[in-house]
N, C-alpha and C positions, 0 to 999 in steps of 0.2 A: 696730676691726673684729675679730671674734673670727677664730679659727684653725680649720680642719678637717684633719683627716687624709683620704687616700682612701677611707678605710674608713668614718669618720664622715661622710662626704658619699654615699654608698652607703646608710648608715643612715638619714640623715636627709630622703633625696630616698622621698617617699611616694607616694598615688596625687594627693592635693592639691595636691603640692607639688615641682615640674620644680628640680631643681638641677643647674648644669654647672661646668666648670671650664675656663679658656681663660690660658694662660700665667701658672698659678701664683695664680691668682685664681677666686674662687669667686660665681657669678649665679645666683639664683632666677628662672630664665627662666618662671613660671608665668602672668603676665599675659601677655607675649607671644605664647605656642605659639598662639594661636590667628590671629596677623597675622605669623608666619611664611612666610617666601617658599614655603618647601620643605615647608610643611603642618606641621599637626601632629604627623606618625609618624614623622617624619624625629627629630623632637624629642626626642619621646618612647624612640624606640630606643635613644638615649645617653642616658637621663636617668641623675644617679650618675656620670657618669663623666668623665674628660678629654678634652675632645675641640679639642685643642690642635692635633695634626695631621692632622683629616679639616678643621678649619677654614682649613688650610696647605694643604693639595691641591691645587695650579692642576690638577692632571689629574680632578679629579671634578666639581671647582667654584670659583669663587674669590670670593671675601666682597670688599666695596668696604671703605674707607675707615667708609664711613656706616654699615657694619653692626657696627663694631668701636666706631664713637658710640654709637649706642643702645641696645649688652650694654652702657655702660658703667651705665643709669644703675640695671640690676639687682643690682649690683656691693655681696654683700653679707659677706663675707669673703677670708679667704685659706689656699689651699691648703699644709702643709704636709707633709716627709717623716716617716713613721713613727718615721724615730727620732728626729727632735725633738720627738716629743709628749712625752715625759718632762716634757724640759725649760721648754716653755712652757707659759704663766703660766694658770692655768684661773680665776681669780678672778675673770673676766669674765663678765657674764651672758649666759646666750645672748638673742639678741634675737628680736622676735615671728615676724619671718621661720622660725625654728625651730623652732617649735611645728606639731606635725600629731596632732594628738588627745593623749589621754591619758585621765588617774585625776584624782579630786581625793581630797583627805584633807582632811580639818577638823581643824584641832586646839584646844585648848581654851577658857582664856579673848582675849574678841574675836575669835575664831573665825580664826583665820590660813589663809586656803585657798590652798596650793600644787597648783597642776597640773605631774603629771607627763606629758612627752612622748616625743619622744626623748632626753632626757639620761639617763644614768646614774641607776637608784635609789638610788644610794648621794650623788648630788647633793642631792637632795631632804630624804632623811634627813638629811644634815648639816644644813641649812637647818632643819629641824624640831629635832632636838639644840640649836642655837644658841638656837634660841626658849626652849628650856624654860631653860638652865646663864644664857643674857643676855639674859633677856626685852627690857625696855627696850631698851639699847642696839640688838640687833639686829631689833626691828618699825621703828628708825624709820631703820634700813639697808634693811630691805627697802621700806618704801614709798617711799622715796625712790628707789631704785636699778628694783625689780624691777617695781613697780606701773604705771610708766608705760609697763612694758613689757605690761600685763596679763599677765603670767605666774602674776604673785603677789599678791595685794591681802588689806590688812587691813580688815575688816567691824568699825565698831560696833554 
């Protein structure tokens, strides 16, 4: 499972897409908010953020057992601290879950279409670099890897 920072999960929580974070783990609460006990505003006013201990609060509220089962099965990364982003591994692709619009670019022969979303444009562009310097080698990285994620798919 890929890794976000607080700031990347701020980033990447849109208007399509409810992202939370509960003990260092990160949920796309986005199917749910609408079968939410506490409605959907309640949701939405922490989306992007840790809400680790308003969901700890016996004085406001106190979540069962069952409500900590079923964030489990949104359960689509993990929260890190900024200064271990250096150090962790980015080679990982994000997955579809982190995709909320973008760009597309075409690029040349067999048309290679990368959608940019929220990752870094300097992500992409490498990805596109790689194509031209290792054609071969890296189309049949990315259909393999990227494609089944629709992110990225190669067109004959």
């Amino acid at each position: 499972m890929p890794n976000y920072t607080a700031a990347e999960l701020r980033q990447r929580t849109c208007a399509d897409r409810l992202l939370l974070a509960v003990d260092g783990h990160i949920y796309n609460v986005t199917d749910f908010v609408g079968r939410h006990p506490g409605g959907a505003g309640l949701l939405e006013k922490y989306a992007g953020r840790d809400v680790t201990d308003i969901l700890r609060d016996d004085t406001s509220h106190v979540h069962t057992s069952t409500a900590y089962h079923v964030l489990e099965k949104y359960h689509i990364g993990e929260l890190v601290d900024d200064s271990d982003s250096a150090v962790r591994q980015r080679v990982s692709t994000p997955d579809r879950a982190s995709v909320c619009g973008g760009y597309k670019r075409w690029g040349s022969p067999g048309k290679l279409v990368a959608l940019s979303a929220c990752f870094r444009p300097a992500y992409v562009v490498s990805l596109l670099c790689l194509h031209t310097t290792r054609r071969a080698r890296t189309l049949r990285y990315l259909r393999h890897d990227v494609k089944q994620l629709g992110l990225i798919r190669y067109e004959n």
